[in-house]
LOTI-678640 format. One line per 4 residues: number of its first residue (from 1); their letters; for each residue x, y, z of N, C-alpha, C. Coordinates in nm, 3 decimals, m for minus. Each point is the difference from the previous one (the first is absolute). Layout:
BEGIN
NUM = A = X:Y:Z:X:Y:Z:X:Y:Z | ...
//
This chain:
BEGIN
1 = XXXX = 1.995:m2.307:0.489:m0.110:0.094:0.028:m0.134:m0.067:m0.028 | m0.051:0.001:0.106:m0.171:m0.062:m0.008:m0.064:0.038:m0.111 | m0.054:m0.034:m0.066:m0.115:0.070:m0.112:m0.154:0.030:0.085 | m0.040:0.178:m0.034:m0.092:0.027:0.067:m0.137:0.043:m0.069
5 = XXXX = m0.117:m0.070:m0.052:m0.141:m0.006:m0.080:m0.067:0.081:0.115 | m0.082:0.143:m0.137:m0.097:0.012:0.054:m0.081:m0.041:0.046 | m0.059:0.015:0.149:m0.124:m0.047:0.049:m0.096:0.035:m0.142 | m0.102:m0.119:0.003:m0.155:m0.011:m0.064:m0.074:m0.029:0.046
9 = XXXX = m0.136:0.048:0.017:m0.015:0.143:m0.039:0.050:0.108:0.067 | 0.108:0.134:m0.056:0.097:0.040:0.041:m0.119:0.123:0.061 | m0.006:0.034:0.113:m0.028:0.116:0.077:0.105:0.057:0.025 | 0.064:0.156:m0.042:0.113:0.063:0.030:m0.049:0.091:0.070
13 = XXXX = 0.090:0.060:0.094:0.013:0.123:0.038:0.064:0.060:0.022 | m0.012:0.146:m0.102:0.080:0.114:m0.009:0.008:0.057:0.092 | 0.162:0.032:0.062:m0.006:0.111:0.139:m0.024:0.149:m0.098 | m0.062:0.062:0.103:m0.018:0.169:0.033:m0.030:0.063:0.172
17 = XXXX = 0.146:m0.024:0.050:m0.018:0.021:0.100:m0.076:0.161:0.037 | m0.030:0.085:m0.043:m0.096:0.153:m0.011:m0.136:m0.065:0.013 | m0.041:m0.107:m0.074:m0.139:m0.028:0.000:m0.027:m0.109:0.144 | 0.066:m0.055:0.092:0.015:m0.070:0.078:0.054:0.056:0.134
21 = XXXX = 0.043:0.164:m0.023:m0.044:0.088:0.098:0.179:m0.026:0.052 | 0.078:0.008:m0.081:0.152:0.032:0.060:0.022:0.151:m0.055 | m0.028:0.055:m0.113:0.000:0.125:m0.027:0.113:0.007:m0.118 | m0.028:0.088:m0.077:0.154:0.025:m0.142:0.134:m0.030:0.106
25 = XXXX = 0.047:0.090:0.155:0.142:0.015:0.032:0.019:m0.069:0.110 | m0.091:m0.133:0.007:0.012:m0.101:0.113:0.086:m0.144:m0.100 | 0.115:0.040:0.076:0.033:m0.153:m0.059:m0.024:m0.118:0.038 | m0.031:0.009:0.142:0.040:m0.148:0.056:m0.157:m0.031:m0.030
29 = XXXX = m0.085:0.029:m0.027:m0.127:m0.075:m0.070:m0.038:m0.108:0.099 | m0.021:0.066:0.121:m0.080:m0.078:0.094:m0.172:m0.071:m0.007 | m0.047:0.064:m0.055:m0.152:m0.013:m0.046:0.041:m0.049:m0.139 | 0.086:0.010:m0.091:m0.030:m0.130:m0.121:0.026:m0.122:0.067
33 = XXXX = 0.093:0.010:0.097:0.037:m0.199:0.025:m0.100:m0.028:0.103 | m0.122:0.086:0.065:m0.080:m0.064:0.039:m0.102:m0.013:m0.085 | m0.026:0.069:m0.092:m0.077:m0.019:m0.159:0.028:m0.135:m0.043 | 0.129:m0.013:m0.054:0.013:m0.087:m0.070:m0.082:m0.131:0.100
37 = XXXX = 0.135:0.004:0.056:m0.042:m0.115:0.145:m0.144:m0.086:m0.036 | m0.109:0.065:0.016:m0.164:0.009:0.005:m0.011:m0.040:m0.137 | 0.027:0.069:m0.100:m0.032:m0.076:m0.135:0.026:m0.084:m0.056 | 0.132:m0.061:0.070:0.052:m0.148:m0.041:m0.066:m0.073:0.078
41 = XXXX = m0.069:0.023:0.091:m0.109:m0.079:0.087:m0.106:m0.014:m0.057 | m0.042:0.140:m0.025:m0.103:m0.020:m0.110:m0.011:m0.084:m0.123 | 0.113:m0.018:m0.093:m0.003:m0.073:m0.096:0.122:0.073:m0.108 | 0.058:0.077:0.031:0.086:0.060:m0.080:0.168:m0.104:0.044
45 = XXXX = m0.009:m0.044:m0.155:0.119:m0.118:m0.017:0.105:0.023:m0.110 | 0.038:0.152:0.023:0.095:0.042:m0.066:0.042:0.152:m0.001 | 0.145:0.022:0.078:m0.058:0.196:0.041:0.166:0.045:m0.049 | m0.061:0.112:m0.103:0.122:0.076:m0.098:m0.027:0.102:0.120
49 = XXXX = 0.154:0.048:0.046:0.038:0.078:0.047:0.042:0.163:m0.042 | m0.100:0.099:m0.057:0.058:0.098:m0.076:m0.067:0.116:0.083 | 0.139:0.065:0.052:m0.014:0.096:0.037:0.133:0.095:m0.088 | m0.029:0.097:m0.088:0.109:0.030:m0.082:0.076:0.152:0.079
53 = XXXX = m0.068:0.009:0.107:0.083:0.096:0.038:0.084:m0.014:0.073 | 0.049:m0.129:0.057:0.086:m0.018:0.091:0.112:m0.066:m0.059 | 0.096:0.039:0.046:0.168:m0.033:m0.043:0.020:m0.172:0.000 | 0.069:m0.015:m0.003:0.073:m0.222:m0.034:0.002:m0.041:0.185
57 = XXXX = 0.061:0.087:0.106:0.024:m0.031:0.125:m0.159:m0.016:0.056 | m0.065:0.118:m0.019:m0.147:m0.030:0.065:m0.066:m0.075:m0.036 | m0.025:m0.009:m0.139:m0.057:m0.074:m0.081:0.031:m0.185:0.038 | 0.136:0.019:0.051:0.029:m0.119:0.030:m0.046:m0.076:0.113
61 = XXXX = m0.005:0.055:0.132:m0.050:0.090:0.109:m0.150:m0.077:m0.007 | m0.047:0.068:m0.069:m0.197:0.010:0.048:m0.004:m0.142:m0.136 | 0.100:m0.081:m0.082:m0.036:m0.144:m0.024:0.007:m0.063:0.132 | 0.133:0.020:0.037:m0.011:m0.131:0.117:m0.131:m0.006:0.040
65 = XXXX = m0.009:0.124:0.094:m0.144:0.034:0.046:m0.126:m0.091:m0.043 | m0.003:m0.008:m0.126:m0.138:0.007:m0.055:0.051:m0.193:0.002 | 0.124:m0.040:m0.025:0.013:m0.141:m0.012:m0.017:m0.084:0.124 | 0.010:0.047:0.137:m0.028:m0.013:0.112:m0.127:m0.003:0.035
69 = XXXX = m0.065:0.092:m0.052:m0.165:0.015:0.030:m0.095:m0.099:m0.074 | 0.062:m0.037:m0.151:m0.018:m0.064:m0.080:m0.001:m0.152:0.040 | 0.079:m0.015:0.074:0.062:m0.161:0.006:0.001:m0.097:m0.052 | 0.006:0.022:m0.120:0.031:m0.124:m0.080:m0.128:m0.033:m0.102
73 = XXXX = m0.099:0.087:0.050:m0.171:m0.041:m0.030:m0.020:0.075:m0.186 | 0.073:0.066:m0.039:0.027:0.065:m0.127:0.146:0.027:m0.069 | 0.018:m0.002:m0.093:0.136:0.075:m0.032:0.047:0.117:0.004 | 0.096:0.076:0.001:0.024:0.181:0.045:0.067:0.032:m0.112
77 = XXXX = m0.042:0.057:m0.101:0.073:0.035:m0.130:m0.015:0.165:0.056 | 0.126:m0.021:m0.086:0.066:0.212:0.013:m0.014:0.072:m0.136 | m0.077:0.113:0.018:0.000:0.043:m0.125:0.139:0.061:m0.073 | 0.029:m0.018:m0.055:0.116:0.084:m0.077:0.142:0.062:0.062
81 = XXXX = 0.053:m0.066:0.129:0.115:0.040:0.026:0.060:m0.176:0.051 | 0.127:m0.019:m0.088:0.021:m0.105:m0.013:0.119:m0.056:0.130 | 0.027:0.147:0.049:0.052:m0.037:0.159:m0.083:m0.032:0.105 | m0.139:0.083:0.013:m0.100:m0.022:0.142:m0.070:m0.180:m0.069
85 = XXXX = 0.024:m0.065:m0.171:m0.051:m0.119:0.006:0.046:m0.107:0.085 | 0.141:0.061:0.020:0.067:m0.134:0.040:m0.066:m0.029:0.158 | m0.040:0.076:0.103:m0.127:0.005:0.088:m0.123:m0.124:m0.069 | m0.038:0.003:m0.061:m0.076:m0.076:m0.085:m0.044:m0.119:m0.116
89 = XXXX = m0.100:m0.034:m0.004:m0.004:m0.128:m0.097:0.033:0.025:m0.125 | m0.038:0.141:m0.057:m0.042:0.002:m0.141:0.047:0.173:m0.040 | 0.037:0.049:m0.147:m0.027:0.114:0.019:m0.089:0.062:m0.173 | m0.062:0.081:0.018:m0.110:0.076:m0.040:0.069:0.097:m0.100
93 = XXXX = m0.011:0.006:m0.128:0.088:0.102:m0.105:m0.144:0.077:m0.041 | 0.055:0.144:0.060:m0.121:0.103:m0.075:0.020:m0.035:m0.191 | m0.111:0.074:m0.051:0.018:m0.030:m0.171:0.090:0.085:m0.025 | 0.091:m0.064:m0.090:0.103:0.085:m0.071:0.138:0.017:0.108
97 = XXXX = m0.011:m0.063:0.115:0.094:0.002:0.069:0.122:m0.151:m0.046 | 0.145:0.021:0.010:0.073:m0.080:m0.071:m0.019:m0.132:0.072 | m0.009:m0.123:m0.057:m0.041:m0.088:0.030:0.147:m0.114:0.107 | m0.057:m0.005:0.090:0.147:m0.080:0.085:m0.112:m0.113:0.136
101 = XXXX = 0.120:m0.089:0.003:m0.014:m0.095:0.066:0.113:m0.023:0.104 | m0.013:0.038:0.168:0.099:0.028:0.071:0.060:m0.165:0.070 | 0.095:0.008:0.011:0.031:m0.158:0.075:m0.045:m0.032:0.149 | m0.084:m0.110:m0.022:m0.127:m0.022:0.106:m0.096:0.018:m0.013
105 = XXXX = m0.050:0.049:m0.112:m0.176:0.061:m0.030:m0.018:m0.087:m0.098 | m0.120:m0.131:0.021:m0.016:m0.083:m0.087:m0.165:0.104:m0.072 | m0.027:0.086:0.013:m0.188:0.058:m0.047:0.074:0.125:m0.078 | m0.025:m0.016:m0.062:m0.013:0.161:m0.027:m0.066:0.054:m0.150
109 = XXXX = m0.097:0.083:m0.018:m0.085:0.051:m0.006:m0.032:0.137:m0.102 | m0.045:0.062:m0.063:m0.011:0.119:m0.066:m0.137:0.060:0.001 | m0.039:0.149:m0.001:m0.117:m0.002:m0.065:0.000:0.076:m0.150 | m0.140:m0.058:m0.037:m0.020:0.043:m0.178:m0.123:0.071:0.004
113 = XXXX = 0.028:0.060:m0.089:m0.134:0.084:m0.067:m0.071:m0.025:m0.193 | 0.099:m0.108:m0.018:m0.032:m0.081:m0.147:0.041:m0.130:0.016 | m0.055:0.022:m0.182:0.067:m0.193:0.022:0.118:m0.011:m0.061 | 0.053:0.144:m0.064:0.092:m0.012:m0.075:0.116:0.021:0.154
117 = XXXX = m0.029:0.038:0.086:0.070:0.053:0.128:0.022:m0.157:0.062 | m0.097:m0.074:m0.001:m0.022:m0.122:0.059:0.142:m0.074:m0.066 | m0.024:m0.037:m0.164:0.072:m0.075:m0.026:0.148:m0.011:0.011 | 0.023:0.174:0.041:0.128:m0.005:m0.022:0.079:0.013:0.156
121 = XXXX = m0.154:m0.035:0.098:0.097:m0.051:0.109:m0.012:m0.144:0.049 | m0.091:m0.033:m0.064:0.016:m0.151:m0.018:0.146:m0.054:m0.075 | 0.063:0.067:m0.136:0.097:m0.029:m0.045:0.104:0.034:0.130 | 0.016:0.082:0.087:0.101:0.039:0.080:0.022:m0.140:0.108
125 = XXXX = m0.113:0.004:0.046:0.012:m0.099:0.088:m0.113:m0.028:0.132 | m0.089:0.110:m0.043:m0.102:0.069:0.124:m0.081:m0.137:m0.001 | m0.001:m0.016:0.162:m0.075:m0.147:0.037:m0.193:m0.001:0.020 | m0.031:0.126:0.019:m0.075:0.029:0.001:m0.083:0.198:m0.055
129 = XXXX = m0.120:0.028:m0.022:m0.030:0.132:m0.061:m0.085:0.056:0.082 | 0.028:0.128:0.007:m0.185:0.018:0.044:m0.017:0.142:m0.070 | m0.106:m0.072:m0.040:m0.089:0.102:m0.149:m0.081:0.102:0.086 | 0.023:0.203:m0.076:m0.110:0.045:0.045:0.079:0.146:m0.073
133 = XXXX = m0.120:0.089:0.076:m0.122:0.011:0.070:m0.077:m0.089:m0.075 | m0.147:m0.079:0.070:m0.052:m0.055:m0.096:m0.127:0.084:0.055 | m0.020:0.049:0.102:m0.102:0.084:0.005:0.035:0.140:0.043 | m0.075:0.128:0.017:0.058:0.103:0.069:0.015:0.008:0.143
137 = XXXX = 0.082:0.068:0.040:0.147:m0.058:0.140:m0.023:0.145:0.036 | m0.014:m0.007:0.169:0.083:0.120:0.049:0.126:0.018:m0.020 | 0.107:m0.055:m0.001:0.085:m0.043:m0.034:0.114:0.065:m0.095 | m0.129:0.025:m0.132:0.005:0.055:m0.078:m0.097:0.067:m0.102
141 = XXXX = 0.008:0.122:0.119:m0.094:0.114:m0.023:m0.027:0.023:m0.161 | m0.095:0.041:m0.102:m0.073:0.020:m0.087:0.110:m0.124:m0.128 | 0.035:m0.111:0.037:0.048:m0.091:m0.087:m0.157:m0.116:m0.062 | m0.019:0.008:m0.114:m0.096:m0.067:m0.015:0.055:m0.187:0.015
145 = XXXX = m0.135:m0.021:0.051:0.009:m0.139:0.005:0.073:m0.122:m0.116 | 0.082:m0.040:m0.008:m0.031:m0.098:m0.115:m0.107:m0.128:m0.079 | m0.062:m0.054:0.128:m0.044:m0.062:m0.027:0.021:m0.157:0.028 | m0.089:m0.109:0.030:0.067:m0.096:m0.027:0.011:m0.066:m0.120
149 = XXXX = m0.010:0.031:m0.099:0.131:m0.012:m0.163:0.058:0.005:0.021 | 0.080:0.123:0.094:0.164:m0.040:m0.008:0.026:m0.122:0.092 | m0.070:m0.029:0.106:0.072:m0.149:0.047:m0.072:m0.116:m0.098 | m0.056:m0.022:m0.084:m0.029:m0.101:m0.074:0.076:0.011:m0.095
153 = XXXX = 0.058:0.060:m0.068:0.105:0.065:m0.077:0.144:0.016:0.069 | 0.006:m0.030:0.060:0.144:m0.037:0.112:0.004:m0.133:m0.003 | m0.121:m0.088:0.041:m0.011:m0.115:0.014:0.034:m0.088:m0.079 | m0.111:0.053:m0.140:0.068:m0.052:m0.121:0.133:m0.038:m0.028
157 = XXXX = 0.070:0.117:0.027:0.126:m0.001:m0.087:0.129:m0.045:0.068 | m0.029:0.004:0.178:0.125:m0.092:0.100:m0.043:m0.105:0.035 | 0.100:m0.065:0.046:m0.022:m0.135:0.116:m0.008:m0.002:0.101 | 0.057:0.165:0.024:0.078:0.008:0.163:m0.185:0.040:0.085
161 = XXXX = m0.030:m0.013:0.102:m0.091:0.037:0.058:m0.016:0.183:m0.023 | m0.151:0.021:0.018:m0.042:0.151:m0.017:m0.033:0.015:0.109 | 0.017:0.133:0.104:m0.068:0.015:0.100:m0.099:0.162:m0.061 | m0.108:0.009:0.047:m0.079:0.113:m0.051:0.037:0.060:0.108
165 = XXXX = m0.022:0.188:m0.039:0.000:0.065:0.131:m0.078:0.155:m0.067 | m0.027:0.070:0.073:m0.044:0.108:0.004:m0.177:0.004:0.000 | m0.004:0.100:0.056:m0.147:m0.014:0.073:m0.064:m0.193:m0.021 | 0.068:m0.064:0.079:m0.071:m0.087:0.050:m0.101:0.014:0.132
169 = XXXX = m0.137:m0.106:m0.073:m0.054:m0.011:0.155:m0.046:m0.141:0.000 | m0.034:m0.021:0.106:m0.072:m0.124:m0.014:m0.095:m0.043:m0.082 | m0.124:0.096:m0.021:m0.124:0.018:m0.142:0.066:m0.060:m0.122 | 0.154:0.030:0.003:0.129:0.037:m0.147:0.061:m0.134:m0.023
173 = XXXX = 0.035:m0.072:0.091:0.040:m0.125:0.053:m0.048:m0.076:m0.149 | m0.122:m0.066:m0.009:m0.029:m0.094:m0.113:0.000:0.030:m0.115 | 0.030:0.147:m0.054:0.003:0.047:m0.146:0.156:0.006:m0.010 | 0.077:0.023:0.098:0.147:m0.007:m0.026:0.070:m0.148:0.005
177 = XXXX = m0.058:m0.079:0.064:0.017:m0.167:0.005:m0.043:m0.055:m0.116 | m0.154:0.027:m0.070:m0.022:m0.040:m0.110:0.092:0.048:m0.118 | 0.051:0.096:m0.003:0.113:0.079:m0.075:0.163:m0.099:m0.022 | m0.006:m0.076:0.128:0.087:m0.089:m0.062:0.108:0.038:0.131
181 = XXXX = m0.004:0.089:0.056:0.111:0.061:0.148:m0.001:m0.096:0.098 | 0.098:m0.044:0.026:0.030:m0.097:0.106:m0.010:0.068:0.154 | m0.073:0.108:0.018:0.013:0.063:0.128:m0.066:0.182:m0.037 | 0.021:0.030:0.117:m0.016:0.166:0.012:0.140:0.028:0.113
185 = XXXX = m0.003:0.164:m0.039:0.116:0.062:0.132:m0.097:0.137:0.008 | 0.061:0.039:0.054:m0.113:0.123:0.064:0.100:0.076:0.136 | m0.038:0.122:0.022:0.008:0.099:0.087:m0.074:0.043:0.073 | m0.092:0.095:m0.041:m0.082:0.092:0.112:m0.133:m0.105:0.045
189 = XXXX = m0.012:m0.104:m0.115:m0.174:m0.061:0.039:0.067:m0.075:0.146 | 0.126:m0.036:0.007:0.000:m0.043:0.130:0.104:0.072:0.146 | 0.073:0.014:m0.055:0.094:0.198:0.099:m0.141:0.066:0.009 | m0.082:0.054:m0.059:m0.103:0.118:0.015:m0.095:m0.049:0.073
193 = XXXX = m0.066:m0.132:0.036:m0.105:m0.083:0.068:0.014:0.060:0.109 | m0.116:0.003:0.085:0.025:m0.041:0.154:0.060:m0.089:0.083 | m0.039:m0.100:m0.093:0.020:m0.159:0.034:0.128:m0.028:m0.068 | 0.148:m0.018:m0.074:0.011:m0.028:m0.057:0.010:m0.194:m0.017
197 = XXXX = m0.004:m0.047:0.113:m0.040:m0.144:m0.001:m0.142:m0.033:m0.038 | m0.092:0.098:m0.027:m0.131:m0.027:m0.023:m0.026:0.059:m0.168 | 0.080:0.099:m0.018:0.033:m0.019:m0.125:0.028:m0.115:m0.092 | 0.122:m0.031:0.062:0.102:m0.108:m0.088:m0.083:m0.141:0.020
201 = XXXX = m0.100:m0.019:0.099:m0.047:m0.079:m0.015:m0.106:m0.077:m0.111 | m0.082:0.149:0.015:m0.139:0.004:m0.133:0.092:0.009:m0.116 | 0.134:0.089:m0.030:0.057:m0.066:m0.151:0.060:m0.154:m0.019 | 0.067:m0.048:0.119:0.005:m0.140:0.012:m0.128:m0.113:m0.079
205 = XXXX = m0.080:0.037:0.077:m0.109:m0.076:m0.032:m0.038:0.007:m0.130 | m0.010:0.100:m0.061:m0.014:0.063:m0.100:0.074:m0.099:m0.133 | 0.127:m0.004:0.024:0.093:m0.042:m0.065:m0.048:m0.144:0.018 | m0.013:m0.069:0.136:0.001:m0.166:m0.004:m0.091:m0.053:m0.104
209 = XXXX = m0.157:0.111:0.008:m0.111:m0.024:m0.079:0.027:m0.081:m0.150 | 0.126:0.085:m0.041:0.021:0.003:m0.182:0.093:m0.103:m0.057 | 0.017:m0.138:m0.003:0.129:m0.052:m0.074:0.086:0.111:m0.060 | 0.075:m0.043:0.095:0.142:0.040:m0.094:0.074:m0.071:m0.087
213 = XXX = 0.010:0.050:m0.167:0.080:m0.134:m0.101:0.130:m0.009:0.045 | 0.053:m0.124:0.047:0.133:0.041:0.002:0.096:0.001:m0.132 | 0.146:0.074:0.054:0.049:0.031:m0.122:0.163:m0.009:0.003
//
């Protein structure tokens, strides 16, 4: 099995096919894989696949999809169902979800909301993190921000790469890089755009601006 490293500087993108105009009871998510499509053009070089309402078959379904559209230009990590990963490079463990590594998935991934959360999926085996909310998120309606402490405080304490996420923007880009985050992931700043290739672009740039330490 190949060994598969986050892209640096990691630009992710979170599916929400509702915000990209497929709707809550559209599965086949025609408008995310032309979303996506555009933002990996744009500059988006890494796309978690989470749509949690759809079953292991669809879910499996709208990866190909998105790996086709993708072509090769990013990796396709699956959030949290360890059958639709095998579709995919990598897979994505919500926090507190049991920690597994499927045969064929060299990435895989968790998110944290501490560092005490961090370390102990670093002990599991998690190849990579992504720390948040670090700002306030549609996402997640009246959740206060954390801050970036908690990704400098993530940073501190793993080896494994941090990806920041929640209310990222581009403005956000150099206080979360200086923080020590090897990247951002994000949702609506680029699904919600007009543009979303004109989005993903200005956070691209954004990101090239800042050394990234590697780690």
């Amino acid at each position: 099995m190949a060994t598969l490293a986050l892209p640096r500087p990691c630009l992710m993108l979170v599916t929400d096919r509702t915000l990209a105009g497929g709707g809550p009871a559209g599965p086949s998510g025609d408008r995310l894989v032309e979303a996506v499509a555009a933002a990996v053009e744009g500059g988006v070089n890494a796309v978690q696949l989470r749509e949690k309402d759809l079953d292991a078959p669809a879910l499996s379904a709208l990866a190909r999809r998105l790996r086709e559209a993708i072509g090769g230009r990013a990796p396709l990590i699956v959030n949290s169902d360890a059958v639709a990963a095998s579709e995919a490079d990598g897979l994505h463990l919500a926090a507190g979800a049991p920690f597994a590594r499927p045969d064929g998935v060299s990435l895989v991934g968790r998110s944290v909301h501490s560092v005490e959360a961090a370390l102990q999926a670093e002990r599991e085996g998690a190849d990579y993190l992504i720390a948040g909310p670090i700002y306030e998120t549609a996402s997640h309606p009246g959740v206060r921000g954390a801050g970036v402490g908690l990704v400098s405080g993530v940073v501190a304490a793993v080896s494994v790469p941090v990806v920041a996420i929640g209310g990222i923007t581009a403005a956000r880009v150099p206080d979360v890089l200086s923080a020590g985050a090897s990247g951002v992931a994000v949702i609506s700043a680029v699904l919600g755009a007009a543009s979303p290739a004109a989005e993903a672009s200005a956070l691209r740039e954004a990101l090239n601006a800042v050394p990234v330490v590697e780690r």
